[in-house]
N, C-alpha and C positions, 0 to 999 in steps of 0.2 A: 581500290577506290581512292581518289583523290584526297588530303585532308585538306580540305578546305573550307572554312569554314562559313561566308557569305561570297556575295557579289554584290552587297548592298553599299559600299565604299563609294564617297564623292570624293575628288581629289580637294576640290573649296571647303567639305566639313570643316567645323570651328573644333579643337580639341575639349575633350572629352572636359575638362576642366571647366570650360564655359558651356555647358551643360545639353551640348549636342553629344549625339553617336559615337564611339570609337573608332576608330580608323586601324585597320590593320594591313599588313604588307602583303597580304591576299587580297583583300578588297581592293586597294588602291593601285593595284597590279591590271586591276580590270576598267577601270574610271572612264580611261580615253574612248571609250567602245562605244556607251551607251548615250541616250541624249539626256543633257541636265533632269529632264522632269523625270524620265523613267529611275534615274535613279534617288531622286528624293522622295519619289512614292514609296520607294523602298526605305528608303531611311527613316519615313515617315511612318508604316511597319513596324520597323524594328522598334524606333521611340515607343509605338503603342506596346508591341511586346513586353520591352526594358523597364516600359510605368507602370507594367500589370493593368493598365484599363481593362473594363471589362464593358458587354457591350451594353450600349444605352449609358456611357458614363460622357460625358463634355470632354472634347479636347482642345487643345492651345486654339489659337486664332490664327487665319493665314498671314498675320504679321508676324505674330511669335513664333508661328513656326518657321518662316521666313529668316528671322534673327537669329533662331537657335541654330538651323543648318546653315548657314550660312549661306544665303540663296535669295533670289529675287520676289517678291510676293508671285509676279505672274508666273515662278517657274513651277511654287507651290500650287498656285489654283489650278495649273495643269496635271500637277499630278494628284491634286483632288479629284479631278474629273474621273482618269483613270481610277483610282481607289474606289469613287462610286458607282461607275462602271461595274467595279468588280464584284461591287457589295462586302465591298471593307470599311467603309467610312460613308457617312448620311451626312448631304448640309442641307440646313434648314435655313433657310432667309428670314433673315431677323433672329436668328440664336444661333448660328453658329456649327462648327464640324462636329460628331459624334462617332463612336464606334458603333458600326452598325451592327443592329439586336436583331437581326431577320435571317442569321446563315440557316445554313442547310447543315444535316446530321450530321457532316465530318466538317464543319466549318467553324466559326473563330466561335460560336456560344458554346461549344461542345469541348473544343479545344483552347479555349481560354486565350487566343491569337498566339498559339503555339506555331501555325506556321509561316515560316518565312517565305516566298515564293522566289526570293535570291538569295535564298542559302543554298548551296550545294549539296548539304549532308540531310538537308530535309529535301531535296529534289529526291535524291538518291532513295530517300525513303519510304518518299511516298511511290517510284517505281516501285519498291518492294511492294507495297501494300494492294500495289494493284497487280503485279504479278501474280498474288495468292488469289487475289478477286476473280481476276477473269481468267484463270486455269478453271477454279470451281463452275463460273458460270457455262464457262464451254463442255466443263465433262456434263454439266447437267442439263443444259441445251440438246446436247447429242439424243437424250434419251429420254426428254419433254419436247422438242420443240415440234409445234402445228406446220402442217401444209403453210398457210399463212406468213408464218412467223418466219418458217425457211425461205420463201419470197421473199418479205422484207431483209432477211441477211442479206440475201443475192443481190437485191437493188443495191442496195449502201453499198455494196463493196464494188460494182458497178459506175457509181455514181463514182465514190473514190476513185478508181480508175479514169474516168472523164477526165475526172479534176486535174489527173496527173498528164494526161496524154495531150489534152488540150492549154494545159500552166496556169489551171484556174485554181490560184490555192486554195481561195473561200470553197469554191466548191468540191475541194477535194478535201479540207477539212470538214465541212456539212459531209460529207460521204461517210471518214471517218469516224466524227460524233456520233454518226447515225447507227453505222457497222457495231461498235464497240456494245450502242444503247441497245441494240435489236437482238446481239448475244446474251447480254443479261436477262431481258425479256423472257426471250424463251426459254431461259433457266426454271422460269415461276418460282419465283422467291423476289419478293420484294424487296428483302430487305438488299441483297447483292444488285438487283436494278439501283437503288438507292445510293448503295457505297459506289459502284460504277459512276454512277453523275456524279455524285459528288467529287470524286477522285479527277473526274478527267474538268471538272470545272477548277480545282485547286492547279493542276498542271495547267491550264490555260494562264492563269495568274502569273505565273512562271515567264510563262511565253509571253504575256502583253506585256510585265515589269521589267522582266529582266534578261530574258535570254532573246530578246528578238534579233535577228541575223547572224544568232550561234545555231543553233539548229540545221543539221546536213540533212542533203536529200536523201531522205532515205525512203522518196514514195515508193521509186520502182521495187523495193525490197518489200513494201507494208503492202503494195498489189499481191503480189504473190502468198504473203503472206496470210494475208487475208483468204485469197482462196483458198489456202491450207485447211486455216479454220473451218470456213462453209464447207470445203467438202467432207470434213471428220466429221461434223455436226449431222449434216446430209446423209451420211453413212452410219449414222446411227453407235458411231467409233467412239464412245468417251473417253478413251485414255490416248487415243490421237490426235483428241481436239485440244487436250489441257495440254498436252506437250505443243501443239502448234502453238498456241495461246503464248505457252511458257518461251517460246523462240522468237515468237514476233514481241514482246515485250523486254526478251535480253537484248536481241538485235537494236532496239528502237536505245534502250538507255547505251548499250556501247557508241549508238553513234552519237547519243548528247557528251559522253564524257570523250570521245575524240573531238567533236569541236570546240568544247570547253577549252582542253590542253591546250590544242592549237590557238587558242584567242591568249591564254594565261602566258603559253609559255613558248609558241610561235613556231 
């Protein structure tokens, strides 16, 4: 695995001295790639991280934070938008930005804004974490899941397909979200439906801040893959579904960390 430590790097940050973000020769190795706002929502992140905020606490203003990154007000309120989008950060008109107090189970109130959605070594991690999630939910799918609920897998995975065959990404991500949710499902265990959303709404963050046009194709491989799954599942196979599980989720992080390289180091 790469050591690397963010991708949250602007090449314009003010040094760390005048009381913006640090800059390192891995971050700033990636600067040219991304658009200004994507990466000061990032940096915007990492400040909340760096000042321990915690949520429901006031943050800078989009002038100060403007001054502190070294960055245009409009470049900031666009990556407010995305952060509220995300459900990282709440403005309120007339008082101001806040860290938002509304996450989900594995999100910043549980995790204290532990993660960074452009660090590399918490992407990497949080692959782990769903590695372990969705092997269990698919061996317990195998031998929980309804008539119904096997339906629902086959649509998603279905619908994914569409998305890929016709270049409809939204709709081959909505296929996706859906595949991934409907495995959990029929695990019956809530709390694994639970860490499954949560997990793949975290990796979303990833994708809208910071990795947008690093990600390779890798649907045609997640079609197949997918049907690996449904049919272990279908088969009533637990321990062929957690290993498909465990293949389509190695596959998917090898190809984030070959495009990563390729952007870092060409």
């Amino acid at each position: 695995m790469e050591s690397a430590s963010a991708l949250t790097g602007d090449r314009e940050s003010e040094p760390s001295a005048a009381g913006g973000p640090k800059e390192s020769a891995s971050t700033s190795a990636v600067g040219a790639y991304r658009p200004g706002y994507e990466r000061v929502a990032g940096q915007v992140l990492q400040l909340i991280a760096e000042s321990q905020l915690q949520p429901g606490d006031r943050m800078p203003t989009e002038n100060a934070l403007a001054e502190r990154l070294g960055t245009s007000r409009t470049v900031v309120r666009e990556a407010v938008k995305i952060l509220s989008a995300l459900g990282r950060v709440r403005a309120h008109k007339g008082r101001g930005l806040y860290v938002a107090d509304d996450e989900g189970m594995l999100g910043l109130s549980r995790w204290g804004g532990f993660f960074l959605p452009t660090d590399l070594d918490h992407i990497y991690m949080l692959f782990e974490f769903r590695r372990l999630q969705e092997m269990e939910a698919s061996r317990l799918a195998a031998g929980r899941a309804t008539p119904a609920e096997l339906r629902a897998i086959e649509e998603a995975a279905e619908t994914c397909n569409q998305g890929h065959l016709t270049d409809q990404a939204p709709l081959f991500d909505q296929g996706d979200d859906d595949f991934h949710i409907s495995v959990a499902t029929a695990s019956h265990n809530g709390f694994l439906v639970a860490a499954v959303r949560e997990a793949r709404r975290l990796q979303r963050q990833s994708s809208t801040i910071g990795l947008r046009g690093v990600i390779g194709d890798h649907a045609a491989g997640a079609i197949t893959e997918h049907a690996a799954i449904f049919r272990a599942i279908r088969d009533g196979n637990p321990e062929a579904a957690a290993q498909a599980a465990a293949t389509h989720l190695d596959n998917t992080l090898e190809q984030y960390q070959r495009d990563i390289k390729r952007r870092l180091f060409g």
